[in-house]
C-alpha positions as CSV (number, residue, x, y, z in Angstrom):
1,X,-27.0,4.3,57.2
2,X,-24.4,2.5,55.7
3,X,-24.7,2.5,52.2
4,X,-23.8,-0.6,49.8
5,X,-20.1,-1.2,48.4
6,X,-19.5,-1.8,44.8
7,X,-17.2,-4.7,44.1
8,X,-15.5,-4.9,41.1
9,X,-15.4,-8.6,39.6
10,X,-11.6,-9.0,37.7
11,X,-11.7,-9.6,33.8
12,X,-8.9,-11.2,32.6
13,X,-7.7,-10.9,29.0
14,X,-6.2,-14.1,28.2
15,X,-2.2,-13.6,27.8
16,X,-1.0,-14.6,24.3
17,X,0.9,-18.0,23.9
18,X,4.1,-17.0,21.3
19,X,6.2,-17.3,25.0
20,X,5.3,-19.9,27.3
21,X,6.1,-18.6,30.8
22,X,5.3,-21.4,33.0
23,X,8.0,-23.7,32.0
24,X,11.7,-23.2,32.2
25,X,13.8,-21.3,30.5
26,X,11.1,-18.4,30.3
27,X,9.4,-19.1,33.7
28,X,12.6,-17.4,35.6
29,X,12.2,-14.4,33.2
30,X,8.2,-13.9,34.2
31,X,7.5,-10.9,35.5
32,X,3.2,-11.0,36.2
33,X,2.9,-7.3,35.9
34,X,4.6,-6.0,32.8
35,X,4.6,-9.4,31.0
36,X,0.7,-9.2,31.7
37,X,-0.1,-5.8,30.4
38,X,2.1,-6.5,27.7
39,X,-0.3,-9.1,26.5
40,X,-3.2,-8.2,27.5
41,X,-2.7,-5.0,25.3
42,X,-2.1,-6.7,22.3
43,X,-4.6,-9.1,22.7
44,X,-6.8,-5.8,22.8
45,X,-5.1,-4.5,19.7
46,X,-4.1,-6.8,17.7
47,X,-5.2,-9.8,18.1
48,X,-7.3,-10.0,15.6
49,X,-4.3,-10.8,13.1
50,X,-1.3,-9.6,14.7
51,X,-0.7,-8.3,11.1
52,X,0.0,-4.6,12.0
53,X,2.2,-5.2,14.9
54,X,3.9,-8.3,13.9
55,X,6.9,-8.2,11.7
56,X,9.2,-10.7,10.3
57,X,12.8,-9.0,9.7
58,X,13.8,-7.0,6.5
59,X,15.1,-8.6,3.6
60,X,17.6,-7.9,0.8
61,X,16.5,-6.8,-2.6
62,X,19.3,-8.8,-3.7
63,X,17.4,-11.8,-1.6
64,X,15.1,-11.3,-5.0
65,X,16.7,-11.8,-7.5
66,X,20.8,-11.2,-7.5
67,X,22.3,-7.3,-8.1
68,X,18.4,-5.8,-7.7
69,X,16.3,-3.0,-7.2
70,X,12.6,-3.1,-5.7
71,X,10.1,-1.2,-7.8
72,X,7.0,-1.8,-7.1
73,X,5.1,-4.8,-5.3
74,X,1.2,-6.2,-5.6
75,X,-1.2,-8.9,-3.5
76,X,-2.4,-11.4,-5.9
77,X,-6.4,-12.0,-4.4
78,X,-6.5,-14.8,-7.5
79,X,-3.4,-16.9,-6.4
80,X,-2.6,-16.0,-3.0
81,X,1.0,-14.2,-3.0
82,X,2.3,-11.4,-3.6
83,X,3.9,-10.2,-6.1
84,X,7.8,-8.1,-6.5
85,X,8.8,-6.2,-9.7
86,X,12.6,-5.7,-8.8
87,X,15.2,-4.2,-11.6
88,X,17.9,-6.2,-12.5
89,X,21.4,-5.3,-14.0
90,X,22.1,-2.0,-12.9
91,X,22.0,1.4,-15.0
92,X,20.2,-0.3,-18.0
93,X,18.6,-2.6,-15.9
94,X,16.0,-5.6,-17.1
95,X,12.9,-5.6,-15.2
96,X,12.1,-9.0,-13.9
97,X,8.7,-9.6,-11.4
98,X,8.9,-12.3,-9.2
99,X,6.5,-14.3,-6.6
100,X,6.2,-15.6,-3.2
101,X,3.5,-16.6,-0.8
102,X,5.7,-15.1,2.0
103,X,5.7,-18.3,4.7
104,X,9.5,-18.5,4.5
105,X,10.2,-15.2,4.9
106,X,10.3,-14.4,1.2
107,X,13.1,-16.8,1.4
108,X,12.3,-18.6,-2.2
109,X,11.0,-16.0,-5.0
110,X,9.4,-17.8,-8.1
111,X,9.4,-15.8,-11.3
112,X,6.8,-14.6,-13.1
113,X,7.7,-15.0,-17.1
114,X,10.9,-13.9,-18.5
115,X,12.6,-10.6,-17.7
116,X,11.6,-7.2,-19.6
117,X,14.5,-4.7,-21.3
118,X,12.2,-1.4,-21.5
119,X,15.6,0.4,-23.3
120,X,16.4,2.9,-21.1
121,X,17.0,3.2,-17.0
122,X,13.9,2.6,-15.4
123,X,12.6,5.9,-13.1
124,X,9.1,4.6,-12.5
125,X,7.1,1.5,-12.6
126,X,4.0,-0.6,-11.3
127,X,2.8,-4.0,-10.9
128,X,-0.2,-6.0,-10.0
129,X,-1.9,-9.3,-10.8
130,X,-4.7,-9.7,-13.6
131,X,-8.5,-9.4,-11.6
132,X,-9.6,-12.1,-15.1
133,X,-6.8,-15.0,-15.3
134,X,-5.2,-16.1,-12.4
135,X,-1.5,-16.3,-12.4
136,X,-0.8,-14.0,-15.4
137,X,0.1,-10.3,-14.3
138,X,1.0,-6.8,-15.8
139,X,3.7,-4.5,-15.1
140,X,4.2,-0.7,-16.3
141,X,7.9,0.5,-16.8
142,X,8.3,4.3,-17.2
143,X,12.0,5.6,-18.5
144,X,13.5,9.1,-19.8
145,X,11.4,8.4,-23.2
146,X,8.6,6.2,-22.4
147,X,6.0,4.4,-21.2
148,X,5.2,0.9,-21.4
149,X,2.6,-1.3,-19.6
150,X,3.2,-4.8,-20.5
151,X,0.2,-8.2,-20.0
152,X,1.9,-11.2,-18.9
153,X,0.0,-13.7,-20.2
154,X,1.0,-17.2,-19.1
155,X,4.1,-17.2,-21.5
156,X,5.2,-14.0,-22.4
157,X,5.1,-10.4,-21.5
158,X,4.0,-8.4,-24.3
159,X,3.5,-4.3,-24.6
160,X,-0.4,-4.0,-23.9
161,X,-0.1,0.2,-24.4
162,X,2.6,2.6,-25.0
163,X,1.7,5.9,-24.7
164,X,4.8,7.5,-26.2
165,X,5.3,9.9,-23.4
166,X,8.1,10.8,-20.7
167,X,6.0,9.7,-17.2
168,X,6.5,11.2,-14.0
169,X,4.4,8.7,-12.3
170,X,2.4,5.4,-13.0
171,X,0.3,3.7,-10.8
172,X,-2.0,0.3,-11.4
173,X,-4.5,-1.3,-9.2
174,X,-8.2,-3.5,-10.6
175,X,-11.5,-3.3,-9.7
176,X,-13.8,-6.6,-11.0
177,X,-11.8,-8.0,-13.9
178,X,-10.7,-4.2,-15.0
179,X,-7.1,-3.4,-14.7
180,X,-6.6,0.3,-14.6
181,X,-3.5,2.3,-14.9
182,X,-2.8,6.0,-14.1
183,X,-0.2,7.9,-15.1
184,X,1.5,11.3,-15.2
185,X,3.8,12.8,-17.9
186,X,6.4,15.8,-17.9
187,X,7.2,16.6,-21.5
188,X,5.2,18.7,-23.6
189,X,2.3,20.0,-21.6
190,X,2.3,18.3,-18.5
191,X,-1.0,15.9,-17.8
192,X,-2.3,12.7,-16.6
193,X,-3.8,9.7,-18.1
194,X,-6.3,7.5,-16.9
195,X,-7.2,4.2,-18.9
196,X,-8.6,0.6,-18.1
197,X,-8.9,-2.7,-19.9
198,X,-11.3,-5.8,-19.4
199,X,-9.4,-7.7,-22.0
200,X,-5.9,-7.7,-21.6
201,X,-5.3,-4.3,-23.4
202,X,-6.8,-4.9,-26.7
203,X,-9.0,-1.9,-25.7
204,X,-8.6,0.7,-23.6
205,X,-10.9,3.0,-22.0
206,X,-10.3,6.2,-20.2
207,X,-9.4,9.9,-20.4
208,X,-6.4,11.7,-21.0
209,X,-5.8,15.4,-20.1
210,X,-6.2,15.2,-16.3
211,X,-4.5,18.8,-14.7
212,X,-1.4,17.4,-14.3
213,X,-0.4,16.3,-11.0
214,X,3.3,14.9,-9.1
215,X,1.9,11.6,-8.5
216,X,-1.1,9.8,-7.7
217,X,-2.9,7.4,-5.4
218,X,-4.8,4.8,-7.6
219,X,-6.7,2.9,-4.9
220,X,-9.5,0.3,-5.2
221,X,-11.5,-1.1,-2.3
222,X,-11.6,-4.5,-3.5
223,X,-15.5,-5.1,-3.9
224,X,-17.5,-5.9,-7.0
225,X,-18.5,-3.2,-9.1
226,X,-22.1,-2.2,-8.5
227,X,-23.0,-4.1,-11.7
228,X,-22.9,-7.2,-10.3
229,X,-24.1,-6.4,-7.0
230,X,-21.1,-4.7,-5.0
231,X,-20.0,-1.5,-4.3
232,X,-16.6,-1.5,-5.6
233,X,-15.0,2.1,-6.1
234,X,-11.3,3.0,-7.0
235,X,-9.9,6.6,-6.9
236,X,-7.1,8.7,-8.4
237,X,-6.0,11.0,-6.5
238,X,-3.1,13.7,-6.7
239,X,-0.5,12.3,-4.1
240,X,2.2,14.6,-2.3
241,X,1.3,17.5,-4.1
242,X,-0.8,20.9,-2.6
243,X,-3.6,21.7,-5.5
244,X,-5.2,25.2,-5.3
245,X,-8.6,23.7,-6.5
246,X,-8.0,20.1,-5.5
247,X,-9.8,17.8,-7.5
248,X,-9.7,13.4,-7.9
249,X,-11.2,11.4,-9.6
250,X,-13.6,8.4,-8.9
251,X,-14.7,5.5,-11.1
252,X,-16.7,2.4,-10.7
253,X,-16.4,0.4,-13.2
254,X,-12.5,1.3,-14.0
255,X,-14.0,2.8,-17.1
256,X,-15.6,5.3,-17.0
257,X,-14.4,8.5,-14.1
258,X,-16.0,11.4,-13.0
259,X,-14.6,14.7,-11.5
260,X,-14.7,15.0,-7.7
261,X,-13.8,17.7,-5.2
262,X,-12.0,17.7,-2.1
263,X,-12.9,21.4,-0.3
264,X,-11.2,21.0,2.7
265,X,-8.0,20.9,0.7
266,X,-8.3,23.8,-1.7
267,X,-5.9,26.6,-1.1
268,X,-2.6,25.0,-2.2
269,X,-1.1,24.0,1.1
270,X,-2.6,21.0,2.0
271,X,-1.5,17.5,0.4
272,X,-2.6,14.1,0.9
273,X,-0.1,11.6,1.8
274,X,-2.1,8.1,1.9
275,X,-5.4,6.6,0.9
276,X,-6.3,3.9,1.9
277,X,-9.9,1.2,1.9
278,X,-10.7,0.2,5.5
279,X,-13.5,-0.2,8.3
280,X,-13.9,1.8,11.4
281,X,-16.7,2.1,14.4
282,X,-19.3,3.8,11.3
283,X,-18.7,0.9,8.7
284,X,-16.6,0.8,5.5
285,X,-14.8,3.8,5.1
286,X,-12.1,5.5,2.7
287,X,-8.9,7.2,5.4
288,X,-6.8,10.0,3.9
289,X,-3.6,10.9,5.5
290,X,-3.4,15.3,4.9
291,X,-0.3,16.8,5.6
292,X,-1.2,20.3,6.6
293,X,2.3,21.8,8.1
294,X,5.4,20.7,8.1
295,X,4.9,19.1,11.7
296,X,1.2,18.9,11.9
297,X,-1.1,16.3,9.7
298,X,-4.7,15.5,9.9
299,X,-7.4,12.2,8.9
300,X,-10.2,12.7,6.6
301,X,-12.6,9.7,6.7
302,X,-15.1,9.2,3.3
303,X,-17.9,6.3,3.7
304,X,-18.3,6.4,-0.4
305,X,-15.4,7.8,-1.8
306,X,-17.4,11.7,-2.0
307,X,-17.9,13.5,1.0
308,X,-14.7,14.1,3.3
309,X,-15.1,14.9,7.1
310,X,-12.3,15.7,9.3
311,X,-11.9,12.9,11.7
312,X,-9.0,14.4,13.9
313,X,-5.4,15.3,14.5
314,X,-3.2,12.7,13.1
315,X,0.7,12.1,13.8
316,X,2.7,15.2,14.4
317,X,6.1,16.1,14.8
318,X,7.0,13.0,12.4
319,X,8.7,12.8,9.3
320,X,6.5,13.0,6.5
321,X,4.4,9.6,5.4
322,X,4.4,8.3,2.0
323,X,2.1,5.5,2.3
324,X,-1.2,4.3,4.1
325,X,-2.3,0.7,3.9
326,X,-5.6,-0.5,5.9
327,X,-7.1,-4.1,6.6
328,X,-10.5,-5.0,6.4
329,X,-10.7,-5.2,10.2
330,X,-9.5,-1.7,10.9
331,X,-6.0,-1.5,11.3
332,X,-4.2,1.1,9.3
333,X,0.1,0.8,8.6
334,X,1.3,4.6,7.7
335,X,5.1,4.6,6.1
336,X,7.4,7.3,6.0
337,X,10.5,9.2,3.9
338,X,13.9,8.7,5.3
339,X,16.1,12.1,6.4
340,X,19.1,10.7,4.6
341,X,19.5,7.9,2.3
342,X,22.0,5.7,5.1
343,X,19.0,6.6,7.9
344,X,16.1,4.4,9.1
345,X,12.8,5.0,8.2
346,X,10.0,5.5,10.3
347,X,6.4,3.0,10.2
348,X,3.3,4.0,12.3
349,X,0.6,2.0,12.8
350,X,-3.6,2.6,13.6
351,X,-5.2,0.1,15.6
352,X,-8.8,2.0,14.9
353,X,-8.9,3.2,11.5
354,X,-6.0,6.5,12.2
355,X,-8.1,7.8,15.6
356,X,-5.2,7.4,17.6
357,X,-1.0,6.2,16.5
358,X,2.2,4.2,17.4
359,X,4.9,3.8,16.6
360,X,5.5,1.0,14.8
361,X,8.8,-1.9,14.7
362,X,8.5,-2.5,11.2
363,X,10.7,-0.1,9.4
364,X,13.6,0.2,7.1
365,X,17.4,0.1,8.2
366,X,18.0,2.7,5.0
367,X,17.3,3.1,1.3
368,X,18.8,4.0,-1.6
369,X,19.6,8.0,-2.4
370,X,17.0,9.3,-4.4
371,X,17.2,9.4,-8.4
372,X,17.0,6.7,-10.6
373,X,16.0,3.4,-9.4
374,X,14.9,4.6,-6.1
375,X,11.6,3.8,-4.4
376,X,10.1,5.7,-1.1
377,X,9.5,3.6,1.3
378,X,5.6,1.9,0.6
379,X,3.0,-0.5,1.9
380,X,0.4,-2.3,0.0
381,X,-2.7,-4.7,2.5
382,X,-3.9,-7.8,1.2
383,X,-7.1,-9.6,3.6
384,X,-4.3,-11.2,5.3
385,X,-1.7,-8.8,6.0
386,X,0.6,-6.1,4.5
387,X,3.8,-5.7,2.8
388,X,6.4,-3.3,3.2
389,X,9.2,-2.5,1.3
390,X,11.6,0.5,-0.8
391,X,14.3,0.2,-2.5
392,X,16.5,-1.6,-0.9
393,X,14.5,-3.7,0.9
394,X,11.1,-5.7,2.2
395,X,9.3,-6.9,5.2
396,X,6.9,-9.4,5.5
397,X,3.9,-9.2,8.5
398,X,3.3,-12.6,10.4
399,X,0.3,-13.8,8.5
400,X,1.2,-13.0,5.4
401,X,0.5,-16.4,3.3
402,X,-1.3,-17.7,5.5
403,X,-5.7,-18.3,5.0
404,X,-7.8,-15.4,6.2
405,X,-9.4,-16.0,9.5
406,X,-12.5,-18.2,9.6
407,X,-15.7,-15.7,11.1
């Protein structure tokens, strides 16, 4: 008996059209089998938006605004664009924040209001755009003496809070019109602050005394607070920093925050290197980056921000990241320290949400050496794209600027 064959019918994944290889000059470089599983992988992983894999080439700080530093740098949901604060003037420098919607490379920077003297050298700082009234911003400049988180409001930058205390860290990020700000501080007895505003700082609500912690990730996942029918959620959580008991915190109004714990990370070894908001095969879902050796790290996955489960292995035998970054759609962009201040860094990228890694051709040609001004390298997603940058530099993906993708 002779039994039935199986015959497979072809699929073809069409090839994508950035080089057209049937015309001259390209048609005498096609080569039908690597050209085509070039493409057809990235049509498979990327293209979606290209915005993980796709790249335009570093730029200067000085590209900026002349003799500057990069800080810190911000999407702008309101207005489209993203937004720079770069440090201006050297030792003493002026803090100045600056705009573009990145279709020209970053080429042309508009600026956002005048430029900000905070007194001192500037060691840490934060920016992002106000959730309430599009096209005014805030900024937070910490130096050897102070802290001061300034509301740009159409015309002038003024100091919205000063806590009076030396920071180690600040960090911003909104949720609904609520800007929030976390911060840590070495003098005295070191501890954190937590505080948002839903009207431009003439109120503040919050705690202070958090345990203190190195840094943090503030992260918000973008949706409307519950109150008005979302699910919107931010976090603070100690960043680059082992905690014996390691508590966060959660909030989700901006408000109000309440005391969460992170078992799988208690001991004091453990640290987590990036948060981010993203989706994966389950739905919605928080990704933690966890350094647990020096060569060996590992992904947590949250779907509300409270329960952690261990979701694999992630990079190894990689210098250690200092960043995480997610789209909407699932892809993840993972930055990472620099041996020496003259060597590249390293970028990794997720096509499924940190199941599986690759290197990445987005990274930095060097940075500045570490002390004041400088910034590890970092990575923030907008629903278009991501930006890169550190001190020294920033990179641009593809689609940033442009609309997000009709569905």
């Amino acid at each position: 008996m002779t039994l039935p064959q199986y015959t497979p019918v072809p699929v073809w994944h069409p090839t994508i059209s950035e080089v057209d290889d049937s015309s001259p000059p390209d048609a005498s470089n096609w080569n039908p089998g690597t050209q085509g599983l070039a493409d057809n992988c990235e049509f498979l992983f990327s293209n979606r938006t290209h915005a993980a894999l796709n790249w335009y080439p570093q730029v200067p700080s000085t590209d900026l605004t002349a003799s500057s530093l990069i800080g810190a740098c911000a999407w702008d949901p309101e207005v489209r664009r993203w937004l720079a604060l770069t440090f201006v003037n050297g030792g003493t420098p002026l803090s100045q924040v600056v705009a573009s919607y990145g279709t020209d490379q970053g080429a042309q920077w508009s600026t956002v209001g005048g430029t900000v003297l905070p007194g001192a050298a500037i060691t840490v700082s934060a920016v992002c755009a106000d959730p309430a009234t599009p096209g005014t911003a805030w900024q937070a400049l910490g130096t050897g003496t102070d802290l001061h988180v300034y509301y740009f409001n159409g015309a002038t930058w003024n100091v919205a809070r000063n806590p009076a205390r030396v920071p180690n860290d600040v960090q911003m990020a909104t949720l609904g019109n609520v800007v929030v700000f976390a911060a840590s501080y070495t003098d005295g007895t070191p501890s954190s602050d937590i505080y948002g505003s839903s009207n431009h700082g003439s109120t503040w609500f919050g705690s202070s005394g958090f345990p203190a912690a190195i840094a943090w990730f503030l992260k918000s996942n973008g949706l409307p607070p519950p109150g008005v029918g979302g699910a919107g959620m931010l976090i603070a959580m100690p960043a680059f920093e082992p905690q014996t008991t390691f508590d966060y915190w959660i909030s989700f109004d901006g408000l109000a925050w309440a005391l969460q714990h992170f078992a799988a990370l208690d001991g004091g070894v453990q640290k987590v290197m990036g948060l981010a908001w993203t989706r994966d095969a389950l739905g919605p879902c928080w990704i933690a980056t966890v350094q647990v050796t020096t060569t060996t790290t590992a992904i947590y996955r949250s779907p509300d921000g409270i329960g952690w489960a261990l979701v694999g292995p992630g990079p190894t035998a990689h210098r250690p990241q200092s960043e995480l970054a997610g789209l909407p759609t699932g892809e993840l962009v993972s930055m990472t320290v620099e041996l020496t201040p003259s060597s590249a860094a390293e970028q990794l990228w997720s096509p499924d949400s940190g199941a599986s890694w690759y290197a990445a051709q987005a990274h930095f040609s060097g940075n500045l050496a570490v002390g004041t001004g400088y910034t590890r390298p970092r990575v923030v997603s907008s629903d278009i794209g991501f930006l890169a940058w550190n001190t020294e530099w920033i990179r641009f993906s593809h689609l940033t600027g442009l609309p997000p993708k009709l569905t």
